[in-house]
DOGUVO-382513 format. One record per residue (C-alpha): x, y, z. Coordinates in Angstrom, 2 decimals. Layout:
<site xx="X" yy="Y" zz="Z"/>
...
END
This chain:
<site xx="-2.62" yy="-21.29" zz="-28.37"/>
<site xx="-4.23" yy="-19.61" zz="-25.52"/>
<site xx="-4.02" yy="-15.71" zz="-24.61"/>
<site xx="-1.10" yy="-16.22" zz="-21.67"/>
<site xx="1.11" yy="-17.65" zz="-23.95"/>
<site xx="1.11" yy="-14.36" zz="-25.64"/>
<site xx="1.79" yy="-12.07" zz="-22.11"/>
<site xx="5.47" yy="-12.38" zz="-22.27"/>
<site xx="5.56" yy="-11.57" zz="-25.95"/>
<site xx="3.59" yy="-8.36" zz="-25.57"/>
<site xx="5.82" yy="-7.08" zz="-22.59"/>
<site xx="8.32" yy="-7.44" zz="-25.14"/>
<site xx="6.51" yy="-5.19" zz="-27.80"/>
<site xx="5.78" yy="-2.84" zz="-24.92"/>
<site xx="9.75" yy="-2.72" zz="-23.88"/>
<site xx="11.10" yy="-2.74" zz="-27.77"/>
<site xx="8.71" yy="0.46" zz="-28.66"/>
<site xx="9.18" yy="1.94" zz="-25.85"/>
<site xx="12.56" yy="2.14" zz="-25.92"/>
<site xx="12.29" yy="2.96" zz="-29.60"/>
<site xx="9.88" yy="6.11" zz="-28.60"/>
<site xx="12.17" yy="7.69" zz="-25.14"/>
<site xx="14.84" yy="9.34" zz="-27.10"/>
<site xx="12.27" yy="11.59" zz="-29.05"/>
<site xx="10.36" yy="12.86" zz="-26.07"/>
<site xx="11.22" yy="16.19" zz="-24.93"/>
<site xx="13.28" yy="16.68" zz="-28.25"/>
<site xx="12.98" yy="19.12" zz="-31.39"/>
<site xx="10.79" yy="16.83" zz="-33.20"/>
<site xx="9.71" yy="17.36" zz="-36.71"/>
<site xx="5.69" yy="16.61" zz="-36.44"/>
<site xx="4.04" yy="16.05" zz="-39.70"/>
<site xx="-0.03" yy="16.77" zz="-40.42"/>
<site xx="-1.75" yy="13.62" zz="-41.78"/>
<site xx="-4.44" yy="15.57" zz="-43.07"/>
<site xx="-2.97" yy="19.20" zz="-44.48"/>
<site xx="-5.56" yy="21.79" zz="-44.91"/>
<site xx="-8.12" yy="20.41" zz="-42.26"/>
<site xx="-7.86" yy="19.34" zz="-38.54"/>
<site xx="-4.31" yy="19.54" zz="-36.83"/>
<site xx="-3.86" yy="15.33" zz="-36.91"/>
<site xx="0.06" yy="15.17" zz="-36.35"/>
<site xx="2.35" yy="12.28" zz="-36.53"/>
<site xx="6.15" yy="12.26" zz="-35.52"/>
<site xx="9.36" yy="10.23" zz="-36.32"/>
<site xx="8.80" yy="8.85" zz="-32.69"/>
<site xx="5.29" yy="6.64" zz="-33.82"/>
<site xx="6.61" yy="5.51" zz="-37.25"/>
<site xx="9.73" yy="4.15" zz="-35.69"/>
<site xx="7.68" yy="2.12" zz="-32.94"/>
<site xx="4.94" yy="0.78" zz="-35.08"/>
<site xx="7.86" yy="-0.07" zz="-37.47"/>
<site xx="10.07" yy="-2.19" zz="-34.50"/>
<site xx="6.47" yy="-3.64" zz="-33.42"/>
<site xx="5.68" yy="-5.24" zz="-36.74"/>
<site xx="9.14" yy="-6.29" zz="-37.35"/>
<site xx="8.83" yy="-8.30" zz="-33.76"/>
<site xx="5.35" yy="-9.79" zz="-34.73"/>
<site xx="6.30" yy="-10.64" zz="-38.36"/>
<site xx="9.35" yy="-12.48" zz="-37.13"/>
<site xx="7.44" yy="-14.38" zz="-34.29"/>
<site xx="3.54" yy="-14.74" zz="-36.01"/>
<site xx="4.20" yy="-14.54" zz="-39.71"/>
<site xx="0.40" yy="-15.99" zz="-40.03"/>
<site xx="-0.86" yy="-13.40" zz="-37.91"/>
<site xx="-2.61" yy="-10.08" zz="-39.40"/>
<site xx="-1.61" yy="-6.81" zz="-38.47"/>
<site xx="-3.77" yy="-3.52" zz="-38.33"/>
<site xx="-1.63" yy="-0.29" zz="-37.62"/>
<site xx="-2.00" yy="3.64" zz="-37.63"/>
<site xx="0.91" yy="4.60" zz="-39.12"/>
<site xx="1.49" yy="1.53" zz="-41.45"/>
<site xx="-1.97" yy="0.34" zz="-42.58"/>
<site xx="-3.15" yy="-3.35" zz="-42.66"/>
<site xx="-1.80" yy="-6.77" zz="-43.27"/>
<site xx="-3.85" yy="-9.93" zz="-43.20"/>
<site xx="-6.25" yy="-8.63" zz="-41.79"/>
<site xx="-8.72" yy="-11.79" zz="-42.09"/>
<site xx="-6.41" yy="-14.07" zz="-40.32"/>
<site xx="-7.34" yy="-15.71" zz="-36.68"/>
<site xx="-4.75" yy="-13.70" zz="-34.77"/>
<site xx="-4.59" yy="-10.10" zz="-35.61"/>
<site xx="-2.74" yy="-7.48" zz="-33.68"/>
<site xx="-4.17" yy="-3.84" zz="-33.44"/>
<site xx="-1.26" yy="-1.00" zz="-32.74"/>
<site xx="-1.22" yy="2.56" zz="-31.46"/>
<site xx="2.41" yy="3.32" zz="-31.17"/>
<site xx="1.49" yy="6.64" zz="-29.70"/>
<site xx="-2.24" yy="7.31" zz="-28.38"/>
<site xx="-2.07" yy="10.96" zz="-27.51"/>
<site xx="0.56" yy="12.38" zz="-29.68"/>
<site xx="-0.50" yy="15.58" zz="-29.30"/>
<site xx="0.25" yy="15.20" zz="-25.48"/>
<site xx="3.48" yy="13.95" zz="-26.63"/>
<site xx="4.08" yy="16.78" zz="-28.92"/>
<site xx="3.44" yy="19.26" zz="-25.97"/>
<site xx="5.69" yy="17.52" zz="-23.71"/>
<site xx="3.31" yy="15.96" zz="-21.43"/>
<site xx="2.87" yy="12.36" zz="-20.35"/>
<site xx="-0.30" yy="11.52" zz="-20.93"/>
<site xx="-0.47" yy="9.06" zz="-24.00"/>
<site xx="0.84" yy="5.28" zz="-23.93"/>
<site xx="1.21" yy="2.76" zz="-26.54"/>
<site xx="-1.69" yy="0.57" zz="-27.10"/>
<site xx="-1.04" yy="-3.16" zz="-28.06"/>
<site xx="-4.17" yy="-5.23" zz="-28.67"/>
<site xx="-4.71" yy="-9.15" zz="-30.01"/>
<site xx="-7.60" yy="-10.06" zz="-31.31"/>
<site xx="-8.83" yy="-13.29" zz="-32.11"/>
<site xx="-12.23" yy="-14.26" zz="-34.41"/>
<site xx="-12.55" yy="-10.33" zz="-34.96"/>
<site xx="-12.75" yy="-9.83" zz="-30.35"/>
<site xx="-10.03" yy="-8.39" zz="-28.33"/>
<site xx="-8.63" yy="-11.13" zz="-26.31"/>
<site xx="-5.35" yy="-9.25" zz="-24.64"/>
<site xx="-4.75" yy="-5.61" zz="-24.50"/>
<site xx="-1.70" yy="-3.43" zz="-23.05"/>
<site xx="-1.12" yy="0.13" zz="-22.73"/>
<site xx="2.20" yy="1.15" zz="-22.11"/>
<site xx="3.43" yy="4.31" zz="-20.45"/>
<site xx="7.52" yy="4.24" zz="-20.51"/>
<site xx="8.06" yy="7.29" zz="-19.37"/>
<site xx="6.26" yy="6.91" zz="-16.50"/>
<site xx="7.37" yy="3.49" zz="-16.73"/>
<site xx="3.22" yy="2.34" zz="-16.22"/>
<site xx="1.89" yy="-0.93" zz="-17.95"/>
<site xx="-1.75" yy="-1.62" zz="-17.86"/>
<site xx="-2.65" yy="-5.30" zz="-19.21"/>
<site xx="-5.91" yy="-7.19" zz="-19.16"/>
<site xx="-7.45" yy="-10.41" zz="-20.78"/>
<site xx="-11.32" yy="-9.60" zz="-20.39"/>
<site xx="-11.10" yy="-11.77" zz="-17.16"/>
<site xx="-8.74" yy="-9.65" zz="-14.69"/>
<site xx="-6.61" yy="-6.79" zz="-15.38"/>
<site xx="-3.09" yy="-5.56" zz="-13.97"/>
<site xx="-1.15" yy="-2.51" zz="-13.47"/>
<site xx="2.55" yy="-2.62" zz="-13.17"/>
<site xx="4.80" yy="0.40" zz="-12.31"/>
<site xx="6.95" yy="2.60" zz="-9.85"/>
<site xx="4.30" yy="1.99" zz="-7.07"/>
<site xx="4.68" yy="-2.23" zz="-7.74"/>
<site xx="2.05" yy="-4.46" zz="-8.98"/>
<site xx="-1.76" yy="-5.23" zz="-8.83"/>
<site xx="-5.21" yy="-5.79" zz="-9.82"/>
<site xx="-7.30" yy="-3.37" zz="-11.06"/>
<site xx="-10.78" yy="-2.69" zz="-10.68"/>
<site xx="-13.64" yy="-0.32" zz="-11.75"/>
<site xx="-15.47" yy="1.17" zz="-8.34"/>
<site xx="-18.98" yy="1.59" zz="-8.01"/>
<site xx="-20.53" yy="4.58" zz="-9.05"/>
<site xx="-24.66" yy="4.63" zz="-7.80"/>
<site xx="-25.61" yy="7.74" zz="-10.29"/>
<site xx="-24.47" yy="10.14" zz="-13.03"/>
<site xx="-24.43" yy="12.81" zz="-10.39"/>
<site xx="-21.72" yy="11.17" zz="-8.50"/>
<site xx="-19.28" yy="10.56" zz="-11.43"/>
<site xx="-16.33" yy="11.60" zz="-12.61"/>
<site xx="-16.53" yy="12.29" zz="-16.86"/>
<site xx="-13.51" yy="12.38" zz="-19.15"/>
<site xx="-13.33" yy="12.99" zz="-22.51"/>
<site xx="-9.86" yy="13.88" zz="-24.87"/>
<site xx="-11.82" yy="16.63" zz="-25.80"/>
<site xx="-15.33" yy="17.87" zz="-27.17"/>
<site xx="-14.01" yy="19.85" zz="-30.16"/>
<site xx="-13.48" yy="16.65" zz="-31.75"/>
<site xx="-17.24" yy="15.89" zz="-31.53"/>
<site xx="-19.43" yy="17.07" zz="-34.28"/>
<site xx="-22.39" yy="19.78" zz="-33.38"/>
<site xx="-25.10" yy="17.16" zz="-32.61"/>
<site xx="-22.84" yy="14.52" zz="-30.91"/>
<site xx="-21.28" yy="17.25" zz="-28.75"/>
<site xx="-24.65" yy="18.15" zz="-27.29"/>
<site xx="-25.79" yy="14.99" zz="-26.57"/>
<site xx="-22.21" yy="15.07" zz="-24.35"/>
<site xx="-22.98" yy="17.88" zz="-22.74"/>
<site xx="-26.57" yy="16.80" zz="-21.75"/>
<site xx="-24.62" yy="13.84" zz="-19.43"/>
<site xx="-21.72" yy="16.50" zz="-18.70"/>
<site xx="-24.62" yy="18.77" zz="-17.35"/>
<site xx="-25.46" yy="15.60" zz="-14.91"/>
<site xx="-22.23" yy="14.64" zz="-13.28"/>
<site xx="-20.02" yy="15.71" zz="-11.29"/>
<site xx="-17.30" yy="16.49" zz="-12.35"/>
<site xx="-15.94" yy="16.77" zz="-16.05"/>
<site xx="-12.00" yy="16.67" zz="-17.53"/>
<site xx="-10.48" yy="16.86" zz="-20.76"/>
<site xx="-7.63" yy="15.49" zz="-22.01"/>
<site xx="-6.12" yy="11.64" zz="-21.19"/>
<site xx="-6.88" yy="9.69" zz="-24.87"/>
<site xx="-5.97" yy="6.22" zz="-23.60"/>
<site xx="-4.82" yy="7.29" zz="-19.94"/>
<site xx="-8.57" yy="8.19" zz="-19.25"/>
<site xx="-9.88" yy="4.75" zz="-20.09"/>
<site xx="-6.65" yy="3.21" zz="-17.91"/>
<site xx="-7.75" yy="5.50" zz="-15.14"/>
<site xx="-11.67" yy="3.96" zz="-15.55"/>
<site xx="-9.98" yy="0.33" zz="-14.84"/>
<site xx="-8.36" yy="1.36" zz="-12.07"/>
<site xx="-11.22" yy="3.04" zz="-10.27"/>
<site xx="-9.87" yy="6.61" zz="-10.09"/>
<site xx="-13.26" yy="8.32" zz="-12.51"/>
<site xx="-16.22" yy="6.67" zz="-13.56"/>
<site xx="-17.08" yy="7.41" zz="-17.25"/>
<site xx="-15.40" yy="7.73" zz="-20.25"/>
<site xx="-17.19" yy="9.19" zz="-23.67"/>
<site xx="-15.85" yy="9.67" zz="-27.15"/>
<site xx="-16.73" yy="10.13" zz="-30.52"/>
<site xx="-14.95" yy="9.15" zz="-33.93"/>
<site xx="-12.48" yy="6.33" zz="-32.20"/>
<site xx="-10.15" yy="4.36" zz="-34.63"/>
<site xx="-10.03" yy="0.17" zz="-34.13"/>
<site xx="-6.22" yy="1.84" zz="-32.61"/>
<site xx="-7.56" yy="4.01" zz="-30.13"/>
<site xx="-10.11" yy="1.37" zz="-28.20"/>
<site xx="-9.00" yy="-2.22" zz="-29.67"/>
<site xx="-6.17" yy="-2.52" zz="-26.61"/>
<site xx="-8.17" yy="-0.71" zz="-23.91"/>
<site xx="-11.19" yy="-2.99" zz="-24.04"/>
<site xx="-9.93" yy="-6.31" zz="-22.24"/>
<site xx="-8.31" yy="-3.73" zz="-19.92"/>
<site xx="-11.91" yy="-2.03" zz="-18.96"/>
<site xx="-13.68" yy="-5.51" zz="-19.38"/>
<site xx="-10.64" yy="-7.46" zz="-17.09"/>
<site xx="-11.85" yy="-4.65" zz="-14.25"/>
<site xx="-14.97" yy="-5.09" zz="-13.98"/>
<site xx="-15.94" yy="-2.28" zz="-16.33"/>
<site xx="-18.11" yy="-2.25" zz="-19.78"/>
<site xx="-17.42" yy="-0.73" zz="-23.24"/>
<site xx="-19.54" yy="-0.49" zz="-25.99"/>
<site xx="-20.43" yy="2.01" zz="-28.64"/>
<site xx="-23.06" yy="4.83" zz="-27.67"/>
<site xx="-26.09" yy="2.28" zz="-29.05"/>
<site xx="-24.97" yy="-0.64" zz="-26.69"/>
<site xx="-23.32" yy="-2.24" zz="-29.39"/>
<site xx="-19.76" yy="-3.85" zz="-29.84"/>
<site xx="-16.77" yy="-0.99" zz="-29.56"/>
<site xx="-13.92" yy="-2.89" zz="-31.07"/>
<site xx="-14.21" yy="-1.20" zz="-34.41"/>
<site xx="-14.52" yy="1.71" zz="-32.77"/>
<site xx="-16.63" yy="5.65" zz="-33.49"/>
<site xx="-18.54" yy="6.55" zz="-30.80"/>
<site xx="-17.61" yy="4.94" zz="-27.40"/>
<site xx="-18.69" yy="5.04" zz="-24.12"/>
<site xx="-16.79" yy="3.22" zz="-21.07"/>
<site xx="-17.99" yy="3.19" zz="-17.33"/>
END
């Protein structure tokens, strides 16, 4: 099997959780802390639901294929084919109401990311790549993406989902290359990475990343032109601390 024959199959995860995840947004939800008593880390009826219809899809299509989720834990896990799910990157965004978090679908194959998708229904945004090209699909039509050049640090455009979720030592190494560039955001989780790929800012850097939170944006990045790897040059797929530019 090669990676295209799984395209159409993804767009249908995308579609399935997404329409699983619409009728909660904007709604009383009931949010739940994953970890009580320390950092605010919620989780709503909206990303148990869409993991749940995701692995229901995959299980029924690719029994033999493993399955590595955040709300559900992992299955197979050793097998060729594994599939890597963030129903919702950014819940905290979606919490608050705002936009900005997508649903990140990943294959891997061998232990690399071979297809990733991040998937913004309410926008109605899809962002897909295969390490070789990458695509956006939305309200504005269809096309390639690509990273744009970016000569020196003082010229770029930094994101990060925020520096209070960077320990004391890792945060001011951040703000050593935030004191260089240009210009510096916070907030996005996956939408920052999407907006690397499509050559809107320059440089993306995080700390403490889940395989969840990067597996699905890496083909994306790499399918631009663009290059992710952990803060020592090293593979990101696993994930901790990334950097993307």
């Amino acid at each position: 099997m090669t990676v295209i024959d799984f395209a159409a199959f993804i767009g249908r995860l995308a579609t399935s959780s997404g329409d699983t995840i619409l009728p909660f947004f904007r709604t009383s939800l009931t949010i739940d802390n994953k970890h009580p008593g320390r950092d605010f880390d919620p989780v709503t009826e909206a990303d148990r639901a869409a993991e749940a219809v995701m692995r229901r899809l995959i299980k029924g299509s690719f029994p033999q294929h493993g399955i590595i989720g955040e709300e559900f834990g992992n299955e197979r896990e050793d097998a060729d084919y594994v599939w890597v799910l963030d129903p919702i990157d950014g819940t905290k965004s979606f919490i608050a109401g705002f936009p900005l978090w997508g649903t990140l679908i990943a294959l891997m194959h061998k232990g690399s990311p071979v297809y990733g998708m991040m998937h913004q229904p309410f926008i109605g945004e899809r962002f897909s790549g295969d390490n070789g090209s990458a695509t956006y699909k939305g309200p504005s039509g269809e096309r390639r993406l690509g990273v744009r050049r970016c000569a020196a640090l003082k010229d770029a455009v930094l994101f990060t989902t925020s520096p209070l979720l960077m320990n004391e030592a890792d945060r001011a190494t951040f703000e050593r290359v935030q004191n260089q560039a240009r210009l510096t955001r916070f907030g996005g989780d996956c939408y920052s990475y999407c907006m690397l790929a499509a050559g809107q800012i320059d440089l993306v850097i995080e700390t403490e990343l889940k395989p969840y939170d990067i597996a699905a944006l890496i083909p994306i990045i790499t399918g631009a032109g663009g290059i992710v790897t952990t803060w020592e040059g090293g593979p990101p797929q696993s994930g901790g601390r990334i950097i993307a530019a």
